[in-house]
C-alpha positions in Angstrom: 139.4 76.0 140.6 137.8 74.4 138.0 134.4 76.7 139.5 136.4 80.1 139.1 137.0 79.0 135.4 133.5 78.6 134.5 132.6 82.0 136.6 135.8 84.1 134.9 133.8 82.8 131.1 130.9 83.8 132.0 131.6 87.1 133.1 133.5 87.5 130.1 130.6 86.5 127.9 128.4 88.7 129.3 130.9 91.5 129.3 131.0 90.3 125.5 127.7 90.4 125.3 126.5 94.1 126.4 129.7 95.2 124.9 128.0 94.4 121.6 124.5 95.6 122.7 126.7 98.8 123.6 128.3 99.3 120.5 124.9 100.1 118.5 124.3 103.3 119.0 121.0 104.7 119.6 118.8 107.9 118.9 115.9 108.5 120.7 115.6 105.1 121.3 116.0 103.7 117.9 118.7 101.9 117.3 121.1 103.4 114.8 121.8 100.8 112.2 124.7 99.7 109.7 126.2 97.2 107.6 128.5 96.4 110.7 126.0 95.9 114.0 123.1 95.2 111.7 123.6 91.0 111.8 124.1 91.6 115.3 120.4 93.7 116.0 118.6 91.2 114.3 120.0 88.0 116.0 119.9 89.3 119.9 116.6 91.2 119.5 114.0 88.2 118.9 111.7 91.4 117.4 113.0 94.0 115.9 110.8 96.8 113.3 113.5 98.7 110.7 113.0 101.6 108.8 115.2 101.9 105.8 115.1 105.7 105.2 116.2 108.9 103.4 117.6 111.8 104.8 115.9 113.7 102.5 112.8 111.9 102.4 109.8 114.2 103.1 107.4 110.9 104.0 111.0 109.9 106.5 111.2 113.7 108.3 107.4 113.1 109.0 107.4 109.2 110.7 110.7 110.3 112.5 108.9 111.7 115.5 106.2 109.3 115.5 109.0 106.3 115.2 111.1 107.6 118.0 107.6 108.0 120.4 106.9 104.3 119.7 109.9 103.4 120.8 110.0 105.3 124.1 106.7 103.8 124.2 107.5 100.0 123.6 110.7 100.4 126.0 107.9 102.3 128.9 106.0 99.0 128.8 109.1 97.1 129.1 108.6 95.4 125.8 110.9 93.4 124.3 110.2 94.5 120.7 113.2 97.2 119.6 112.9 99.5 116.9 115.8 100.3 114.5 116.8 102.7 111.4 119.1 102.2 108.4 120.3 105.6 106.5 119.9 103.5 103.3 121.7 106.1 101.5 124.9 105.9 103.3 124.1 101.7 103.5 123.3 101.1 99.9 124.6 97.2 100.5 122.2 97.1 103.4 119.1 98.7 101.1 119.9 96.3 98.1 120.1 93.1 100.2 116.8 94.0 101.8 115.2 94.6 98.5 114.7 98.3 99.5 113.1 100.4 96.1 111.6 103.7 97.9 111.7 105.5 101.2 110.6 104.9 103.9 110.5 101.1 104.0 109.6 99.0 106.9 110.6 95.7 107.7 109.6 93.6 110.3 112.2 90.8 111.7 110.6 88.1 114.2 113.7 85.9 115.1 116.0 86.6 112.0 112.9 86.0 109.2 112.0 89.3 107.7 108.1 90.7 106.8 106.9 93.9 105.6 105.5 96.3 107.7 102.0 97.4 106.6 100.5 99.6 109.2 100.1 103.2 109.8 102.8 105.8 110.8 101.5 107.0 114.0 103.3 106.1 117.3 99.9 104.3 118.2 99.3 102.4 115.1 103.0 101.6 115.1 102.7 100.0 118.4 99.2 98.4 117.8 100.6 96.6 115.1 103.6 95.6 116.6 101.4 94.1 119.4 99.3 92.1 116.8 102.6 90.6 115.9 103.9 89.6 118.5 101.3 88.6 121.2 97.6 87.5 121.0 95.3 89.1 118.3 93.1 90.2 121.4 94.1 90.7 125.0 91.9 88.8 127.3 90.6 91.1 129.5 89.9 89.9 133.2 88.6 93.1 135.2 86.9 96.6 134.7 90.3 98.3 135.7 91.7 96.4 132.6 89.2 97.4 130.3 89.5 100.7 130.9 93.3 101.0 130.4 92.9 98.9 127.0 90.5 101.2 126.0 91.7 104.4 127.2 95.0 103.3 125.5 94.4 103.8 121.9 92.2 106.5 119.4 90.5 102.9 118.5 90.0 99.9 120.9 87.8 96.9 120.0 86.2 95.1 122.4 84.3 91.4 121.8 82.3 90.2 124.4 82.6 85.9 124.7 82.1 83.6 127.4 82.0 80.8 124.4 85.4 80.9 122.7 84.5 78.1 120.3 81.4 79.5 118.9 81.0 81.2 115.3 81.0 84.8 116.4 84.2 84.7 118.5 86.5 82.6 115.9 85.1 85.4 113.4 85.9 88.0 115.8 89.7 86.6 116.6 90.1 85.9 113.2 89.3 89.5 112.1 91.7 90.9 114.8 94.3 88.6 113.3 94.0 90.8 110.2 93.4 93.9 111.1 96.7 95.7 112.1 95.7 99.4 113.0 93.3 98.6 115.8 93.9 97.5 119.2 91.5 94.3 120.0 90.3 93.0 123.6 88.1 89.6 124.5 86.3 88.9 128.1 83.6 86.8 129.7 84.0 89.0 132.3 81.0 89.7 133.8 81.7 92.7 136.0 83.1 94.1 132.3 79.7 93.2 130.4 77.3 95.5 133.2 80.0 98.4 132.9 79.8 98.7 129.7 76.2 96.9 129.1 77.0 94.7 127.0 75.6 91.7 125.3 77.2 88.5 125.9 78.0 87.7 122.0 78.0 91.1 121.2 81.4 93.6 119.3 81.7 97.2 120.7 84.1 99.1 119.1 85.6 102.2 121.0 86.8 105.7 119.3 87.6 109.0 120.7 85.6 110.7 117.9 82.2 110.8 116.5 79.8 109.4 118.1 82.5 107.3 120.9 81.3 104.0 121.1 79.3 102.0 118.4 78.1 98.4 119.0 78.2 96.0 115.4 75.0 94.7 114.2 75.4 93.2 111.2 75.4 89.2 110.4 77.7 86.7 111.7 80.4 87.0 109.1 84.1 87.5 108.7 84.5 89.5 106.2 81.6 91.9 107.0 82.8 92.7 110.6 86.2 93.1 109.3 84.7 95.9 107.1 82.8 97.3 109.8 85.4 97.8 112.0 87.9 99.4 109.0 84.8 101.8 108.8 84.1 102.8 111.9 88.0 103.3 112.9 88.1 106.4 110.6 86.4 109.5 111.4 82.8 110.3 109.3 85.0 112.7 107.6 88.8 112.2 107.4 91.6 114.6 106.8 93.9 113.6 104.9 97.8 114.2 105.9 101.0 112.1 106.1 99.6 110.7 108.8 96.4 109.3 107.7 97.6 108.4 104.0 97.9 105.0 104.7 94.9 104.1 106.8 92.7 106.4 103.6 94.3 104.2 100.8 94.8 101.0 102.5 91.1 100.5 104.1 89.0 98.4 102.4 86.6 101.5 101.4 87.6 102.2 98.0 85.4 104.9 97.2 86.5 108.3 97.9 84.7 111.7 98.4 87.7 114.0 98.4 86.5 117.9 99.4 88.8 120.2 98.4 88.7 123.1 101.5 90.6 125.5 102.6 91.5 126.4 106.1 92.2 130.1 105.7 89.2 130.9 104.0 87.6 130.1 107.8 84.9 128.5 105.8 85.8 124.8 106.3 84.1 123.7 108.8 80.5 125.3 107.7 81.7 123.2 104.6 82.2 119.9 106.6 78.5 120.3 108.6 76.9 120.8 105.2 77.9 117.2 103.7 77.7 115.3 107.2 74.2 114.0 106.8 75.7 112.5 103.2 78.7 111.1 104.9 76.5 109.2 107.3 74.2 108.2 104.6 77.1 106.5 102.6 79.1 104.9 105.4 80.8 102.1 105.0 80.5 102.7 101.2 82.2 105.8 100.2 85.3 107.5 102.6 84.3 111.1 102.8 88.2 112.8 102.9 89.0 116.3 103.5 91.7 118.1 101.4 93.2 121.5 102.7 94.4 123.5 99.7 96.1 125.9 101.4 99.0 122.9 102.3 101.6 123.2 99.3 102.2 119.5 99.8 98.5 119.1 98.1 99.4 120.8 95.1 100.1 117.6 93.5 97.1 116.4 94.0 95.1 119.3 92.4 97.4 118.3 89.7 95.8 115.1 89.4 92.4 116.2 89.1 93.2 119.1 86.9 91.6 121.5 89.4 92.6 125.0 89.8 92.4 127.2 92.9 89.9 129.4 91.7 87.7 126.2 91.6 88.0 125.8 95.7 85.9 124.6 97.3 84.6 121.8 95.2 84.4 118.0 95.0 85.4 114.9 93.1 84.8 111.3 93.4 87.6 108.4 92.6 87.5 104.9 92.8 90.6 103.1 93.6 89.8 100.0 92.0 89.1 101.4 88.3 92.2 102.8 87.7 91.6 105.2 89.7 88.9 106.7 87.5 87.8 109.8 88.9 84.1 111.8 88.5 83.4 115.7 88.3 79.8 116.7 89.2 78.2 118.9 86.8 77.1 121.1 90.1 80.0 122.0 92.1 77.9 123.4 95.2 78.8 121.4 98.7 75.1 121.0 99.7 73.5 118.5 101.5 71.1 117.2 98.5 73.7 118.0 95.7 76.6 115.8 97.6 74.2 113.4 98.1 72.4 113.0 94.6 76.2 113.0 93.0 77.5 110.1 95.5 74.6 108.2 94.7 74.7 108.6 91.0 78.7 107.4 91.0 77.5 104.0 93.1 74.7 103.7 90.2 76.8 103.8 87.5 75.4 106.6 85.9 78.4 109.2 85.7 81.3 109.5 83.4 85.1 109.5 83.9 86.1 113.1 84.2 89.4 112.9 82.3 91.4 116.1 81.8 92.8 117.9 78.9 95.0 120.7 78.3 94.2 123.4 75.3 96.0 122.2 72.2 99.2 124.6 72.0 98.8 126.7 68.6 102.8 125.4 67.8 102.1 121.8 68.9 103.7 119.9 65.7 105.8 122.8 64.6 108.8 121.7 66.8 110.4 118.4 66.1 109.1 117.3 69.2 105.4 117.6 68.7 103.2 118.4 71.6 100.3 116.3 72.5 97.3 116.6 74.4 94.3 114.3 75.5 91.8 116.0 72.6 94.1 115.5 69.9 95.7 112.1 71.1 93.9 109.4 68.9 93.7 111.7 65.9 97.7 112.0 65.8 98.8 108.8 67.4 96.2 106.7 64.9 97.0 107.9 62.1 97.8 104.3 59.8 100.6 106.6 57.9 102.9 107.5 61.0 104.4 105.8 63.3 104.7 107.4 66.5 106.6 107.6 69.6 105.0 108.8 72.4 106.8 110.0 75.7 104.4 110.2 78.5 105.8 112.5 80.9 105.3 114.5 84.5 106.7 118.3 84.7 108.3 117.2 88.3 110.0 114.0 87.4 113.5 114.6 87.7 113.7 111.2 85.1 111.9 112.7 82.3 114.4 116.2 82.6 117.3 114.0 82.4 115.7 112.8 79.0 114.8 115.8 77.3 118.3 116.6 75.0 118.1 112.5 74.7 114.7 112.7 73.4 114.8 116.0 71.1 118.1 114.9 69.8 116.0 112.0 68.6 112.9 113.7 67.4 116.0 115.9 65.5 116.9 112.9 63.8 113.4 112.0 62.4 112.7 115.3 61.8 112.4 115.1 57.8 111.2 111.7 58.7 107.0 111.9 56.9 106.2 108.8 58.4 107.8 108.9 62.0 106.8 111.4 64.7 108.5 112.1 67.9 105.7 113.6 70.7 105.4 114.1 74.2 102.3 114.4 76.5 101.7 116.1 80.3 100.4 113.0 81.6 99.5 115.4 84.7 97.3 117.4 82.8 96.1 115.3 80.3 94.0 111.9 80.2 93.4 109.4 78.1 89.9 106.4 78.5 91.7 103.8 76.7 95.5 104.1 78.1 96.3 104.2 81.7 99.9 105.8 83.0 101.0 104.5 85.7 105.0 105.7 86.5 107.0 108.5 84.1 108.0 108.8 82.0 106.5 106.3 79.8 107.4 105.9 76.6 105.4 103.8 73.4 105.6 103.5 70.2 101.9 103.6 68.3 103.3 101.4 65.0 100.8 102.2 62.1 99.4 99.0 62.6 97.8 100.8 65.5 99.8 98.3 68.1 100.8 100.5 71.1 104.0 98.7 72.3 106.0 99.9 75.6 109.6 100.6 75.5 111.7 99.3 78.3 115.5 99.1 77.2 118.1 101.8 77.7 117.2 105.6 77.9 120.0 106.2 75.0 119.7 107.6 71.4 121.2 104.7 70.1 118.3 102.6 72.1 115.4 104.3 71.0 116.4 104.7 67.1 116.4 100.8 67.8 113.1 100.4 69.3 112.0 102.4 66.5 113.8 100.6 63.4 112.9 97.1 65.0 109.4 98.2 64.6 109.1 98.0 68.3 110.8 94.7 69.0 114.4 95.9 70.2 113.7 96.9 74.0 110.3 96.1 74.2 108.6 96.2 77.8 107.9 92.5 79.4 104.1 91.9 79.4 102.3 93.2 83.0 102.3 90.2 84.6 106.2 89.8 84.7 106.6 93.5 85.2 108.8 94.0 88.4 108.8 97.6 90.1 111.6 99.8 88.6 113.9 101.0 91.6 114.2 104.5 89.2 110.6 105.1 88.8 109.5 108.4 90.1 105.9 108.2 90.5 104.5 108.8 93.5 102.7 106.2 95.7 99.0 106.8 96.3 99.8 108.4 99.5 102.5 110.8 98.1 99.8 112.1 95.2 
């Protein structure tokens, strides 16, 4: 008796049990999440990836697909890593508990303990990171038929040939695969593996389906240079940049761009792409040569940011990520061979000059009591030692800085016979300053005629700016930059949205 007791519980458990599994609901194999099954996902699923999303998320309509393949994927191999998604507008608990400030964002849970997700929004680099995370950094390879699956498996497989698993290079080469989450990685001492693919014992072949296929890495014996070899040679000589390939652009460890602006109707692109290949060879592994199609009306925005017209396609500009992303105009816009070349090279000599943009000043710029700045006239209004002035730096598509407008031009009403206050603006999409760098909109600061530029931070009120500027800057003042946490309202867009 005391037998059928024990059977009748555990049947009941495990009715209990898929009962529960049963009751989250799932759409093309992701599991639908919500505040009530969500404690339950992440305690019976020792991995488990989550997107926290928006409906109306442009960057969340475009991983959708790719999410849902990785996890038909994932379930094909019979993994046991699950993939879930949150509608973090209908589970705003959820969102705020998980520290959730834009869509989409990824989080990672291995046994309860959350990370965030860093890799790319393909299906394969979903996977391939996945894989990093929750088995070995490379899969020991044991035969030719494995080998070829690996590497028929991915766009980019890496492959390091070691009989001597305690020697420099291979701790250097596990070590890198570690880090690295986009690219698949394999190890073998296999010596049926090294005459297929003559290969060295010692030696790092990395795999691609583009270019030039396989490529074998000859540099020195050191971490951090095979690391950057292998984030270089896992993106085509010439990238296009999408959605899709955002991440892998931005978050490689080139951070020197070429960006050709091309368009694909014009049925001239491609003539355009042969013409600078012998450059983009010539600077690989230093500058990222990246393809923009003009025609896309998601790539407006990015125009925008160089202050580049249509008219001007097809052209070229250089920006380096770690100067503030400071960008540089040639002086010849022709995409020739030589001139791409000589241009590239003068950027990595340090001989060019920030291009920064400026409108025209408008002819009624301080006859409104919101005056009207532009990058020409900044300093010779904003420095003036008799004003003080308050300075709105704004984006035309920043749904923020329309909600301000009747705030702010109620406020520029109320200093309007004010001599030594001024109330301005500025396009910060179309206009450029060397010495201040704008990083979210709108930002507003107040230029005191001491010529301190302070950064307002407190309440988008009337009542909160005439504050700001009675207290001389003091009342609302913005913490310094090291304490600065990311503002859940700010609408500037991510490097990969630009």
């Amino acid at each position: 008796m005391f037998g059928r007791v024990l059977s009748s519980l555990a049947v009941l458990a495990l009715v209990a049990f898929v009962s529960a599994d049963e009751a989250i609901k799932t759409e093309e194999g992701v599991l639908v999440l919500t505040k009530d099954n969500f404690a339950d996902a992440i305690s019976q699923n020792e991995f488990i990836l989550v997107e926290f999303y928006a409906p109306w998320c442009g960057h969340c309509k475009s991983l959708a697909p790719e999410y849902a393949k990785a996890a038909t994927q994932l379930a094909g191999e019979g993994s046991a890593v699950k993939l879930g998604k949150v509608d973090a507008t209908q589970e705003q608990e959820l969102a705020e508990q998980h520290g959730v400030r834009g869509y989409p964002t990824l989080k990672f849970f291995r046994n309860g303990s959350p990370m965030e997700y860093n890799g790319g929004r393909q299906a394969d680099d979903i996977v391939a990171w996945l894989s990093k995370k929750t088995g070995p950094p490379a899969k020991e390879l044991t035969s030719v038929k494995e080998a070829k699956e690996l590497i028929d498996s991915a766009p980019v497989v890496v492959v390091g040939f070691f009989k001597d698993r305690e020697s420099d290079n291979a701790k250097n080469f596990l070590a890198v695969a570690a880090e690295l989450n986009d690219q698949i990685f394999g190890i073998t001492s296999s010596e049926d593996i090294y005459k297929e693919y003559e290969a060295q014992c010692g030696s790092v072949t990395l795999f691609k389906k583009f270019d030039e296929g396989k490529i074998v890495y000859d540099g020195e014996n050191d971490r951090a240079e095979l690391k950057k070899w292998v984030s270089a040679e896992s993106l085509p000589l010439i990238v296009e940049f999408s959605h899709e390939t955002a991440s892998k652009i931005f978050g490689g460890e080139i951070k020197n761009h070429l960006l050709l602006f091309l368009s694909k109707e014009s049925g001239e692109m491609e003539k355009h792409i042969e013409n600078v290949k012998p450059a983009a060879k010539n600077f690989k592994g230093r500058v990222l040569f990246v393809t923009i199609d003009t025609d896309e009306d998601d790539h407006q925005r990015i125009m925008e940011f160089f202050g580049m017209k249509k008219e001007e396609v097809p052209a070229m500009r250089l920006i380096g990520l770690e100067e503030d992303m400071s960008k540089y105009k040639p002086e010849n816009p022709a995409l020739l061979a030589d001139n791409v070349k000589n241009f590239v090279q003068d950027y990595l000599d340090g001989k060019l000059k920030q291009h920064l943009i400026s409108q025209e000043v408008p002819e009624d710029w301080n006859k409104t009591p919101v005056w009207t700045l532009v990058a020409s006239k900044f300093d010779e209004v904003v420095f003036d030692e008799t004003k003080s002035v308050l300075v709105e730096f704004y984006a035309p598509w920043c749904g923020h800085c329309k909600q301000l407008v009747p705030i702010y031009e109620s406020l520029a009403e109320n200093y309007a016979l004010n001599k030594e206050i001024v109330i301005a603006k500025m396009d910060s999409t179309a206009n450029e300053l060397e010495h201040t760098k704008i990083t979210s909109f709108p930002t507003i600061k107040l230029y005191t005629k001491e010529n301190k530029a302070i950064e307002y931070n407190g309440e988008r009120t009337l009542e909160g700016f005439i504050k700001f500027i009675e207290s001389g800057g003091e009342y609302g003042q913005a913490a310094s930059e090291e304490n600065e946490e990311e503002d859940e309202d700010d609408d500037t867009p991510r490097k990969d949205e630009l």
